[in-house]
N, C-alpha and C positions, 0 to 999 in steps of 0.2 A: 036538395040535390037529387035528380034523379038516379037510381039504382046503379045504372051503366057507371054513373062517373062515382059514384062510391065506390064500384068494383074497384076502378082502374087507381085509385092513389092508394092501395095495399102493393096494386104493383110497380107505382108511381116508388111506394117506397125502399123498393127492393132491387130497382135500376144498379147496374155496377159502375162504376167511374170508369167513363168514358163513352159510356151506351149513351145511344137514345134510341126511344120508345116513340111511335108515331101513331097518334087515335085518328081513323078517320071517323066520318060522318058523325062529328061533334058540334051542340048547339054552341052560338054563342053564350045562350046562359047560362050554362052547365062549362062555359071556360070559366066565367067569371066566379062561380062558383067555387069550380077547381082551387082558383088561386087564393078564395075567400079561406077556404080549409087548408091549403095549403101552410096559410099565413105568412108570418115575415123573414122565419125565420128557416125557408127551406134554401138545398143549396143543389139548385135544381134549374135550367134555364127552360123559359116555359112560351113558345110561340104558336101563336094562333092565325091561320089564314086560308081560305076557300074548305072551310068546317074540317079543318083537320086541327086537330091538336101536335105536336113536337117536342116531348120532352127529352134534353139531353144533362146529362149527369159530369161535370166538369170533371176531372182529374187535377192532383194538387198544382201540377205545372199551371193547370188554367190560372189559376189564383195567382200564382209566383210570379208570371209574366202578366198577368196583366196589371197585378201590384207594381210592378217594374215598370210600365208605361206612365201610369200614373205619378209616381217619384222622379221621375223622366220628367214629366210637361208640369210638374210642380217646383220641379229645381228652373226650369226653363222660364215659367211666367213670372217666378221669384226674380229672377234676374233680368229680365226686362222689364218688372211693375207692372205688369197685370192681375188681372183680377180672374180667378182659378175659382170653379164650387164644384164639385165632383160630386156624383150619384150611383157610382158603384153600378149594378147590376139590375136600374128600378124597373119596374114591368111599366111599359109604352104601348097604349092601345087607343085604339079609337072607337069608338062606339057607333059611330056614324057610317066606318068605311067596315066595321067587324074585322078587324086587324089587329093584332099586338105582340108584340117581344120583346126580349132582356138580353141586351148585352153579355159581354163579358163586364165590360166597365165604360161608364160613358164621363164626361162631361163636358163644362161649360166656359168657355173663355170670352166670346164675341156677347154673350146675353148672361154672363153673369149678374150682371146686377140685376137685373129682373126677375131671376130666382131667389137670391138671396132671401133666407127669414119663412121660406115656405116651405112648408112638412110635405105636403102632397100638390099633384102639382095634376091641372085638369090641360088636356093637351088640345080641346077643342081654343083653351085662350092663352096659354103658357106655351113657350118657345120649344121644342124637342131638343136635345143636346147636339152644340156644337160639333161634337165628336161621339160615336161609337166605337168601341174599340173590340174587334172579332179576334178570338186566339182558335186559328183554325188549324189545332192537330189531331181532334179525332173526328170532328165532321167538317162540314164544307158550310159558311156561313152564307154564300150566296144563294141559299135558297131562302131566306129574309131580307136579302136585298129589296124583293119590291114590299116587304112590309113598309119597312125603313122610309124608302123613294115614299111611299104614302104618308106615310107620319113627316115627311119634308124635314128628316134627318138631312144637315147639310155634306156630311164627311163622313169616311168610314175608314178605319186604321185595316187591317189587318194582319196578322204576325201567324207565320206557320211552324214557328221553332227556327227558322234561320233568315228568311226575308221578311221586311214590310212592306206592305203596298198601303199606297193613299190614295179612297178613291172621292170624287165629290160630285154632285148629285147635278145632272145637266138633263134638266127636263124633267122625264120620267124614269130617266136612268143614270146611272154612275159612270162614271168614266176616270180608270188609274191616270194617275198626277205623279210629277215629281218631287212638289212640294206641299206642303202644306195649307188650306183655303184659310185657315184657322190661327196657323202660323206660320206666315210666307217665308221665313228664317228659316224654318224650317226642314230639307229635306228627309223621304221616309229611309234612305240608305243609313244615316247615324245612328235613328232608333235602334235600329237592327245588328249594329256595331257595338251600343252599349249596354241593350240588353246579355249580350252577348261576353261583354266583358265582366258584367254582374254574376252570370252563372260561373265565369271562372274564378275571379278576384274579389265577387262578391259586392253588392250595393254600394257600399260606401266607394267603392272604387270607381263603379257607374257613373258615380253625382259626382263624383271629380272630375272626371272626363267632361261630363255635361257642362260642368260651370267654367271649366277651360275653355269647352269648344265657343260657349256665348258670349265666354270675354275675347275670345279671338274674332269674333262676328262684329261684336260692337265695333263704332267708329272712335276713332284714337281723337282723346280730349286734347 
């Protein structure tokens, strides 16, 4: 690793919850490095595009809500019989395009099976997730939008602490939806309602509401 990118994860490490840090005129080999040192276990989101680096430092809400999405669309696919593989926060790059970034939380419901049983997953032949999911309360996720549009992420959640937006990918850009590409039952005004009810009543109160709302969805036997 060259010098520069040593310097910066002493300061990589010292990020406050909620910062982020912006490298510019950063090689691509010196990101891939980055993350090499970084390893698995940092808790740190890390984007790469037009040789800047982007590191932002989540805050515990990031985690809380975007844990909440995910318990959301896992009470949901349970109740319809789909098939769910969630990937958390993986780093998504492309070597081709020199592009890459980490979620808050992503997954899989339309190309589940296809991931299924694989550790690492190489995105010149493997699907990009279903869904991204952005928790934009201390920065603004749209400036990885065209990483994302690149890697032919189909959908992107967004939650700012009180709304969601659902956006999905038309062309070279995204365009806000009312519902779901992913899961057309679904619109993004509920998320938004039960994440919401989670913070006051608490989870288990969430996924009550959730399995209410899908049995009232379903068609009467």
């Amino acid at each position: 690793m060259s010098t520069q990118a040593i310097n910066y994860l002493e300061a990589i490490t010292h990020i406050p919850p909620g910062a982020t840090l912006r490298l510019p005129l950063f090689s691509w080999e010196d990101y891939e490095r980055l993350l090499a040192e970084l390893g698995d276990d940092y808790h740190v989101r890390v984007s790469y595009a037009n040789e800047c680096v982007e590191i932002m430092s989540p805050l515990p809400k990031h985690e809380a809500w975007a844990d909440a999405v995910l318990r959301i669309v896992g009470e949901i696919t349970r109740a319809l019989g789909l098939k769910l593989e969630t990937r958390g926060s993986m780093t998504m790059r492309s070597l081709w395009h020199r592009q890459g970034a980490e979620p808050d939380t992503c997954f899989y419901i339309q190309n589940a099976t296809r991931i299924i049983g694989k550790e690492t997953l190489d995105f010149s032949i493997d699907p990009p997730p279903d869904i991204v999911v952005e928790i934009d309360v201390t920065h603004v996720s749209t400036t990885k939008f065209s990483i994302y549009a690149t890697l032919g992420v189909p959908e992107i959640w967004c939650y700012n602490g009180e709304t969601m937006t659902f956006r999905v990918l038309m062309g070279t850009a995204y365009v806000i939806v009312l519902h779901s590409q992913a899961l057309p039952l679904l619109p993004s005004t509920v998320i938004a309602q039960w994440i919401a009810v989670s913070k006051v009543e608490g989870q288990d109160a969430a996924l009550d509401a959730v399995r209410a709302w899908v049995l009232a969805q379903s068609p009467q036997r």
